[in-house]
C-alpha positions as CSV (number, residue, x, y, z in Angstrom):
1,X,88.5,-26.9,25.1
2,X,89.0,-23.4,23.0
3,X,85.7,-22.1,21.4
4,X,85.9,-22.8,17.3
5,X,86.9,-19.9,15.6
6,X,83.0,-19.6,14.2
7,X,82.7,-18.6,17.8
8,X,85.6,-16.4,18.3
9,X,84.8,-14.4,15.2
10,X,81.2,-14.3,16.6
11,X,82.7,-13.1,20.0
12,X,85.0,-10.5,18.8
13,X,82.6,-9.0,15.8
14,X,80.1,-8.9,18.7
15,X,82.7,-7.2,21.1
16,X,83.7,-4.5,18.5
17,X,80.7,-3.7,17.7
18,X,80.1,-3.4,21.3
19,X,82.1,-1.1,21.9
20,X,81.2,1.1,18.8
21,X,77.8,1.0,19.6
22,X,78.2,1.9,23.0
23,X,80.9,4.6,22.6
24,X,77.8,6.3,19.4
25,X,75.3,6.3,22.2
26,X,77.1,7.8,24.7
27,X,78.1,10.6,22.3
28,X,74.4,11.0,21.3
29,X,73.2,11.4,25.1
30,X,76.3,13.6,25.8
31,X,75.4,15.9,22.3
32,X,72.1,15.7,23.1
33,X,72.3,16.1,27.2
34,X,74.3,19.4,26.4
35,X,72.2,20.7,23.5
36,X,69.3,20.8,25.8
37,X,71.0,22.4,28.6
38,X,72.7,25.3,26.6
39,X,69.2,25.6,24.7
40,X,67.8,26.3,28.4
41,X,70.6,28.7,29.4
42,X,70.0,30.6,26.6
43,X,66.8,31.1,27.7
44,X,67.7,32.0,31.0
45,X,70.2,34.5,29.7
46,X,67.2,35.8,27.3
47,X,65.0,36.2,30.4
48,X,67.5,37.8,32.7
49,X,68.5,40.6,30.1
50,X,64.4,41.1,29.5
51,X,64.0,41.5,33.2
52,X,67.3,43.8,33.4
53,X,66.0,46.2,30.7
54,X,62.4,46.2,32.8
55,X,64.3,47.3,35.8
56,X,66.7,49.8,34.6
57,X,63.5,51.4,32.9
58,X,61.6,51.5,36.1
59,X,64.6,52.7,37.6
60,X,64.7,55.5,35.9
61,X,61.7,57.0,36.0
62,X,62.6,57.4,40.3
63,X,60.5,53.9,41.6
64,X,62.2,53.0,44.5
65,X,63.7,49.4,44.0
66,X,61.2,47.6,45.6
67,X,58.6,48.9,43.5
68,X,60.6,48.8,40.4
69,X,60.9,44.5,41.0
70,X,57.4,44.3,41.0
71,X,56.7,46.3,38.1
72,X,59.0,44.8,36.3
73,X,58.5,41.4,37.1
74,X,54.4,41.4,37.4
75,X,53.4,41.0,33.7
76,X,56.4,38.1,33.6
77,X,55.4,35.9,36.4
78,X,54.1,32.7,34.5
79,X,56.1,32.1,31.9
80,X,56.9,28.9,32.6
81,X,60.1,29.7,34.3
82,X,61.3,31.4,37.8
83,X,62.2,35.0,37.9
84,X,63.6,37.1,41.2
85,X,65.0,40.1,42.3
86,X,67.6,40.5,45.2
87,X,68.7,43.5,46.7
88,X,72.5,43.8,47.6
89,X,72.4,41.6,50.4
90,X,70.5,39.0,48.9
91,X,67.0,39.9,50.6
92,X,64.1,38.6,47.9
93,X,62.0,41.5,47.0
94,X,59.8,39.9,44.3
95,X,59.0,37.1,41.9
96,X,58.5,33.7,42.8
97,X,61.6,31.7,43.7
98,X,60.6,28.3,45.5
99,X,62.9,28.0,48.2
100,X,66.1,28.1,46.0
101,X,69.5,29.8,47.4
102,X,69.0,33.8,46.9
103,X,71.4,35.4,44.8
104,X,73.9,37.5,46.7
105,X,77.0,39.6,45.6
106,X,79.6,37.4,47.7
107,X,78.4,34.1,45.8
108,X,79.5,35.8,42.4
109,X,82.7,37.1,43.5
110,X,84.0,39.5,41.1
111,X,81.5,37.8,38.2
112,X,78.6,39.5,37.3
113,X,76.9,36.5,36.5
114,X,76.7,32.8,36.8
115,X,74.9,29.5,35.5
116,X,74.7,26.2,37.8
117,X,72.3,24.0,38.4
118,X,70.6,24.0,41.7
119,X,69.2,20.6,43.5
120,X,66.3,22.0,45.5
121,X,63.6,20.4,47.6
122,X,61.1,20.6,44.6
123,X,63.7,19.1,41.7
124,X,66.3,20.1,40.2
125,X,66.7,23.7,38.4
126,X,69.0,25.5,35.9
127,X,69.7,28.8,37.7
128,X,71.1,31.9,36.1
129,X,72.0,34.5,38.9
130,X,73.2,38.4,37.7
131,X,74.5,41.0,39.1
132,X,73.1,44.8,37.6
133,X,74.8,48.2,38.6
134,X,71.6,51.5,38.2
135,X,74.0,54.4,38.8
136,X,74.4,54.0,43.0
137,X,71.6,51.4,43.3
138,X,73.4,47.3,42.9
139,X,70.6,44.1,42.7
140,X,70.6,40.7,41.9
141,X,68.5,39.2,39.3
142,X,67.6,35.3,39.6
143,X,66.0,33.4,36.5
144,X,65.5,29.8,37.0
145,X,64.1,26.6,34.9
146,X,62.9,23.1,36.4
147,X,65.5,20.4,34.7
148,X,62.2,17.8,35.3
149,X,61.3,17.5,32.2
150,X,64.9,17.5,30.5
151,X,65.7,14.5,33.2
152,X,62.8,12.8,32.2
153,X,63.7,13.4,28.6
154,X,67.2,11.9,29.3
155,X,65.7,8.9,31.4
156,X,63.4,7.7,28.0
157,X,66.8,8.6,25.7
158,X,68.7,6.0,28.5
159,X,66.2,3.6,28.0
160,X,65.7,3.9,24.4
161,X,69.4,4.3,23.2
162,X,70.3,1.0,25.9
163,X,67.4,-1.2,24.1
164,X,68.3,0.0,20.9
165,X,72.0,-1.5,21.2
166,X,70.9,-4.6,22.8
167,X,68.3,-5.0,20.4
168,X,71.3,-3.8,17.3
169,X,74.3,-6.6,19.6
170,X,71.6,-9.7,19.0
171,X,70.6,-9.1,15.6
172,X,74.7,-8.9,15.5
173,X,75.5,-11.7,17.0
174,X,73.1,-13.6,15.2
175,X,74.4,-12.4,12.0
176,X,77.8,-12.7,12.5
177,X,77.6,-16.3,13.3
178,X,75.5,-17.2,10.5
179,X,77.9,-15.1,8.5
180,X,81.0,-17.2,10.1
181,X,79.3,-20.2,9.5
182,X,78.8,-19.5,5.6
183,X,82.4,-18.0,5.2
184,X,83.8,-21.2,6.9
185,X,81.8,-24.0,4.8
186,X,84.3,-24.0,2.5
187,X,87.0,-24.9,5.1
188,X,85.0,-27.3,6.6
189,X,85.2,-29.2,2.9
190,X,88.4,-28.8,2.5
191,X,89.1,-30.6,5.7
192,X,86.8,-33.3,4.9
193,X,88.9,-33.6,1.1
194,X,92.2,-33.6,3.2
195,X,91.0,-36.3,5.5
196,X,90.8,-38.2,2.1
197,X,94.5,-37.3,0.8
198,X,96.5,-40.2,1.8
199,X,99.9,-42.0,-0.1
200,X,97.1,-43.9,-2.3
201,X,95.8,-41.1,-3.9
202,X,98.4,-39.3,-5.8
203,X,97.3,-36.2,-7.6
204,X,94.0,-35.8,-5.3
205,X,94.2,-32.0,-5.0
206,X,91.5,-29.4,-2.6
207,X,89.0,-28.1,-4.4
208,X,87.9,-24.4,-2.7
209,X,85.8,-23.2,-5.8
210,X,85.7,-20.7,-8.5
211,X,86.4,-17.2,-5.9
212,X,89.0,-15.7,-6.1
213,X,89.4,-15.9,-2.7
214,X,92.2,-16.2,0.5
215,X,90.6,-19.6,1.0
216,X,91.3,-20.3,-2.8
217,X,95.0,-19.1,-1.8
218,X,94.8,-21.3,1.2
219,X,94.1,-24.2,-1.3
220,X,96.5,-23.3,-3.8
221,X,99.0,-23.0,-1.3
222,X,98.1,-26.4,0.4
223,X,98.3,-28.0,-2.8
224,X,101.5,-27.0,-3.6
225,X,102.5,-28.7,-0.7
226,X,100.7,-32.1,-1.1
227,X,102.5,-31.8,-4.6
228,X,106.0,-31.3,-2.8
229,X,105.3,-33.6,-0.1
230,X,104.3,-36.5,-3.2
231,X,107.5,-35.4,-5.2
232,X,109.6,-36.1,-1.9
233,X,108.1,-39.0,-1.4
234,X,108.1,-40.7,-4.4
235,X,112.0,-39.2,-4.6
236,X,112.5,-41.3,-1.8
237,X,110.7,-44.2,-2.4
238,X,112.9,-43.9,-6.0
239,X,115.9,-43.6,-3.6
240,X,115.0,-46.4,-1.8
241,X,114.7,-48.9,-4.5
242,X,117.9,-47.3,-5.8
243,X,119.8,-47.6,-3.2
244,X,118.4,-51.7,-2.5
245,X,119.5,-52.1,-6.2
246,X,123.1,-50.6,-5.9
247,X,123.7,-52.4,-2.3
248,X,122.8,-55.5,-3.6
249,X,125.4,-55.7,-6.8
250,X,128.1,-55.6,-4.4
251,X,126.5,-58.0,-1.7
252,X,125.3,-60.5,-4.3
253,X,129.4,-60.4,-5.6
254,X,130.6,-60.8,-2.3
255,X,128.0,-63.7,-1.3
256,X,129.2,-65.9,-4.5
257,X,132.8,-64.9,-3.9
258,X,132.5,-66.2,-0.2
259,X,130.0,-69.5,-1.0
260,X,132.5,-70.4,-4.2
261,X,135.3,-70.4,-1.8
262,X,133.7,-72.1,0.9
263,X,132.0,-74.6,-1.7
264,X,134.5,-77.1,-2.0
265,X,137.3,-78.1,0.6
266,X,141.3,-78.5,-0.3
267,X,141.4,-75.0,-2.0
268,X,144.6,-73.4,-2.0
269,X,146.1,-70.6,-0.7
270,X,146.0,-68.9,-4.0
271,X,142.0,-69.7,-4.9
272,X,141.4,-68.3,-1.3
273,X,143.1,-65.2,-1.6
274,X,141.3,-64.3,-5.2
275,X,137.9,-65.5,-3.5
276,X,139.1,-62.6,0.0
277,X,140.3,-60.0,-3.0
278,X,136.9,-60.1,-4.3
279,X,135.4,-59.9,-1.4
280,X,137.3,-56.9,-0.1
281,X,136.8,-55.1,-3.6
282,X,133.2,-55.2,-3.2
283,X,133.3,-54.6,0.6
284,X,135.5,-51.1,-0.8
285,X,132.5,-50.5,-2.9
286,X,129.7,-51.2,-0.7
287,X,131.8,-49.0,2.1
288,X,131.7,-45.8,-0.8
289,X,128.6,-46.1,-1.7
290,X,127.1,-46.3,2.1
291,X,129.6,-43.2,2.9
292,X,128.2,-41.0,-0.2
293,X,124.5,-42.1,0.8
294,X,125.0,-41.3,4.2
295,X,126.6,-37.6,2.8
296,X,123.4,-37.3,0.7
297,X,121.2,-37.5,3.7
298,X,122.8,-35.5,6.3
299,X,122.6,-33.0,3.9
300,X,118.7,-33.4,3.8
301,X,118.0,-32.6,6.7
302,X,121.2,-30.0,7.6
303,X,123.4,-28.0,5.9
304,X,126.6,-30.5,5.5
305,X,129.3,-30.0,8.2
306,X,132.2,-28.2,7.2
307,X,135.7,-27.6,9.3
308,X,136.8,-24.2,7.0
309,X,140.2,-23.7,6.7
310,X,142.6,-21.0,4.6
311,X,143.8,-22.9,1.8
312,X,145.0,-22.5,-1.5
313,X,142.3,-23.7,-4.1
314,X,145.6,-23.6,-7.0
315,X,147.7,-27.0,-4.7
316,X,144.3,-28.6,-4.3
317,X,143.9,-28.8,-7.8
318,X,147.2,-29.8,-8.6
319,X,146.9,-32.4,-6.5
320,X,144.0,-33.8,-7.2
321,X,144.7,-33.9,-10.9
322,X,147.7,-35.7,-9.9
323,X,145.8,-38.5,-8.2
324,X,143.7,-38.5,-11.1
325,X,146.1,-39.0,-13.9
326,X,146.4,-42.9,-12.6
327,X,143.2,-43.3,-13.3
328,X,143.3,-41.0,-16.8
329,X,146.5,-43.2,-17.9
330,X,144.3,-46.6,-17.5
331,X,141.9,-45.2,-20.1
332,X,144.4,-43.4,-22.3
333,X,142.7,-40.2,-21.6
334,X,145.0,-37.0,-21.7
335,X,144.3,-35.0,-18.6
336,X,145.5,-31.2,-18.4
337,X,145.5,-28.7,-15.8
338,X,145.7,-24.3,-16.4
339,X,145.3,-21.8,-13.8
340,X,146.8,-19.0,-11.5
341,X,148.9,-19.6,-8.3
342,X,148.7,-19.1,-4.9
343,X,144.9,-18.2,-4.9
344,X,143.9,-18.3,-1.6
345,X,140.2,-19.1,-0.3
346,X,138.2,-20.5,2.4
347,X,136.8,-24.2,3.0
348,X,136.8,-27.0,3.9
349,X,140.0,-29.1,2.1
350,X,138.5,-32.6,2.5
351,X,135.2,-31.8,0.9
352,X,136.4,-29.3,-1.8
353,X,138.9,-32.6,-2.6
354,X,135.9,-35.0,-2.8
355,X,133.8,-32.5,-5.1
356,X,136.4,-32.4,-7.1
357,X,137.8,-35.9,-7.6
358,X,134.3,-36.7,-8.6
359,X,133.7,-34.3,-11.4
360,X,137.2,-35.8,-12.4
361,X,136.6,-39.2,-11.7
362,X,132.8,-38.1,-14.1
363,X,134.7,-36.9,-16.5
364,X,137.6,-39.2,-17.0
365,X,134.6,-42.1,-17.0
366,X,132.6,-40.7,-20.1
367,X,135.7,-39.7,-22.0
368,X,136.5,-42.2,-24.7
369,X,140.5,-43.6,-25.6
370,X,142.4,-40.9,-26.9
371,X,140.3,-38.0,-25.5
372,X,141.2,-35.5,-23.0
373,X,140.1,-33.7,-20.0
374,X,140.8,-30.6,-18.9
375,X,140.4,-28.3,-15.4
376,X,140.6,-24.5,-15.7
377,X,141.4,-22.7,-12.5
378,X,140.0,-19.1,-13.4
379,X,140.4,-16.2,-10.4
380,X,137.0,-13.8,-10.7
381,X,136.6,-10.4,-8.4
382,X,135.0,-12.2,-5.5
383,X,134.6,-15.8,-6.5
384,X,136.6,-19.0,-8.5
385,X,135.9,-21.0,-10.9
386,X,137.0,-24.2,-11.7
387,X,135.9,-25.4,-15.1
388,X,136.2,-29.5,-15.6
389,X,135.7,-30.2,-19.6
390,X,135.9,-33.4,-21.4
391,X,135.8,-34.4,-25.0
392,X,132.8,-37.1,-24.3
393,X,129.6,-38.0,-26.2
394,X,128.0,-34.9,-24.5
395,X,124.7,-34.7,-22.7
396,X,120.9,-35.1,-24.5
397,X,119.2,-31.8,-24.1
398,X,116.6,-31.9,-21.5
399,X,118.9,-33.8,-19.1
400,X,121.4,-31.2,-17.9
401,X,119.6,-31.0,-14.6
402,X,118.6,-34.5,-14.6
403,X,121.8,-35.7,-14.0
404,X,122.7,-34.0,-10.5
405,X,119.9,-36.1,-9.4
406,X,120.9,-39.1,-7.4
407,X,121.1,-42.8,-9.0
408,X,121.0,-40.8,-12.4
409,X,122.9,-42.7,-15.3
410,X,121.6,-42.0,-18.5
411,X,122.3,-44.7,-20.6
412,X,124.2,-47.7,-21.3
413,X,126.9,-46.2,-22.9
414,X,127.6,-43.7,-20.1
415,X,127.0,-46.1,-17.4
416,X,130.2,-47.2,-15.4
417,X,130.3,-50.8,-13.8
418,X,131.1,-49.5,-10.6
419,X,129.6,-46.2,-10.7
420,X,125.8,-45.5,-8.3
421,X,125.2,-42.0,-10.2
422,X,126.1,-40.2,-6.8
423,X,129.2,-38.2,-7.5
424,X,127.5,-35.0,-9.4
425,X,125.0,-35.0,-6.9
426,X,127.6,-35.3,-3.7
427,X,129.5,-32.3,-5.7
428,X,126.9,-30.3,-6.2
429,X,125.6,-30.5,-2.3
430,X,129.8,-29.7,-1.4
431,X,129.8,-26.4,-3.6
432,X,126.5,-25.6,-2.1
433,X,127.4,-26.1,1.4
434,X,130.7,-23.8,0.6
435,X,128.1,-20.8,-0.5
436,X,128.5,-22.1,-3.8
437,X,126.9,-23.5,-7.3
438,X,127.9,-26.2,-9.9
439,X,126.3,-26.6,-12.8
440,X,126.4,-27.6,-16.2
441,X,128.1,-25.0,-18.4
442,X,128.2,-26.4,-21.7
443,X,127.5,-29.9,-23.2
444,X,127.5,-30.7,-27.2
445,X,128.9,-33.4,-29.3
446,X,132.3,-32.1,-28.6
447,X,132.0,-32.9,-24.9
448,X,131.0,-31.5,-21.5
449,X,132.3,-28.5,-19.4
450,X,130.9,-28.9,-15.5
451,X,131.7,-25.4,-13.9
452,X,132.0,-25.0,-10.3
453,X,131.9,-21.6,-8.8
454,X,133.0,-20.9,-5.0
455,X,133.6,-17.5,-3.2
456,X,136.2,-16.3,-2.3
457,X,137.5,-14.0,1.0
458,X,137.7,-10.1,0.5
């Protein structure tokens, strides 16, 4: 089971800080480690030039070296710190050195001087070793400190510095969770509301407060999506009792067709084929309408299959303007075609023909005895346009989108007997599926102009 994330962001606030914390005391003990040791080798350098200038003065006033070390060195003895003088080959010749490694000429090399740190049998000690030139006379002086008190010094900084940041991780720890905790209240109410969002309570919404906060984002954004999630469902459940409603009309048909046929024996030939004509009428009907459902809801959950092909978009017109005169001459509706030739574009013929046919089948439907329609075939720099206008009632403002929606008829006078409100949606999913739109262009009192716009190759 993975930790809760109160614990993780516990874990890794602890961690980083951690890691700061850690990294800020080792820098201090390094700072302060080396402070204290260059502080003593300047002290070392301070005392070896002191007891240089004592020399070369003894020197020169003719004391044999010997001599000179221990005048030089007598009234310094004490000061809390080693000081020696070597001869050439390292032989001690005075001051008080503790056992610690003489300083001779082959141990400097070429150097005149060096600073190391010595572990000797009494402790450890900081030891500055020089090399001095009296016209033909060479020695060596030696100037060491004990480094007992600095490691002491060090050991209580350890100790101190390692408390101090276990002490500094608790409080952290114990903060940050408490801090977690309060930060993550509000999720753990918004759960508790979402446990309580189910199909029965449209319009319950999260409520994360008055901040202005990512968890009042989170709740916006969550929101939003119950809101989607209830509009598609109630689309469907709308769909749904659609759909039973148009499935039945041609069912219910059938059914009496069938039973008034099979009601009574010695029928003729004649009263049985009007009862089969009905039937297969409504059996044409029912087979549409499952088709264009069925198109409807691939296209939900997929883009709708296409086989693309070159064609040209000026023949498919024609000829599906030719189809639809039949059904224009029933109605006495003048139907009229304008456009260029041999334009050329890409998709597929069956579907383009279907989205199509129904904005012509749409229009021919709500145009009135005596009207006309009319397609426009218009070429544009990298798309066409195919413009289907009638001379109907028009469209009510407010419903121009409305009516792509599926099962949409608007009212009596514009609703066909065998019509199920599919066709502008079907045609609008086909011209989308091409890279497309369709929409409604223009709709007034004069009529309706539905405009389909699909690319076209470079």
């Amino acid at each position: 089971m993975s930790p809760s994330i109160r614990a993780r962001l516990t874990l890794w606030y602890t961690a980083v800080l951690s890691v700061v914390l850690a990294v800020s005391a080792a820098a201090s003990y390094l700072v302060y480690a080396r402070s204290r040791q260059a502080a003593i080798d300047e002290e070392l350098v301070r005392a070896e030039a002191l007891v240089a200038r004592l020399m070369t003065k003894e020197l020169l006033e003719g004391v044999p070296l010997p001599e000179a070390a221990h005048d030089a060195l007598e009234d310094l003895i004490g000061a809390g710190r080693l000081l020696a003088v070597f001869d050439e080959k390292g032989v001690h010749l005075f001051g008080p050195w503790d056992g610690l490694p003489p300083a001779r000429g082959q141990e400097l090399g070429e150097a005149d001087h060096a600073t190391h740190t010595v572990e000797a049998a009494v402790g450890p000690f900081r030891v500055r070793r020089a090399r001095h030139r009296h016209e033909q006379t060479t020695y060596h002086v030696g100037v060491a400190q004990s480094l007992a008190d600095l490691r002491l010094a060090l050991a209580g900084l350890r100790q101190a510095l390692l408390g101090g940041v276990l002490f500094a991780l608790l409080l952290a720890a114990g903060g940050g969770f408490w801090i977690a905790r309060g930060a993550l209240r509000p999720v753990s109410r918004m759960a508790e509301q979402a446990r309580g969002i189910t199909d029965r309570t449209p319009g319950f919404r999260l409520h994360s407060g008055t901040a202005a906060d990512e968890l009042s984002v989170l709740a916006s954004a969550f929101n939003d999506l119950v809101g989607r999630l209830e509009t598609a469902l109630a689309q469907q459940r709308q769909f749904m009792a659609d759909a039973s409603h148009e499935l039945r009309t041609p069912v219910s048909v059938a059914r009496t067709a069938i039973e008034v046929g099979l009601g009574r024996a010695g029928r003729s030939e004649a009263e049985y084929r009007d009862s089969l004509a009905v039937v297969g009428e409504q059996m044409r009907r029912l087979t549409r309408l499952v088709e264009d459902m069925f198109t409807l809801a691939r296209a939900d959950v997929a883009p709708l299959p296409l086989e693309p092909e070159r064609l040209y978009l000026d023949e498919l017109v024609a000829g599906c303007v030719k189809e639809a005169r039949l059904l224009a001459a029933g109605k006495s509706v003048e139907l009229l075609s304008t456009g260029p030739l041999d334009l050329e574009t890409t998709g597929d013929e069956r579907r383009l023909r279907q989205m199509l046919m129904n904005l012509l089948e749409n229009a021919i439907r709500h145009t009135p005895p005596g009207g006309r329609v009319r397609v426009d075939l218009v070429s544009r720099p990298d798309a066409a346009e195919i413009a289907v206008s009638d001379t109907g009632p028009g469209i009510p403002d407010g419903d121009g989108e409305r009516i792509f929606e599926r099962f949409v008829r608007l009212d009596a006078a514009r609703r066909p007997s065998d019509g199920a409100g599919l066709g502008l949606p079907i045609a609008r999913v086909i011209a989308e599926a091409h890279g497309g739109t369709l929409v409604l262009a223009r709709s007034d009192a004069s009529g309706s102009t539905f405009l389909a716009r699909l690319p076209t190759p470079v």
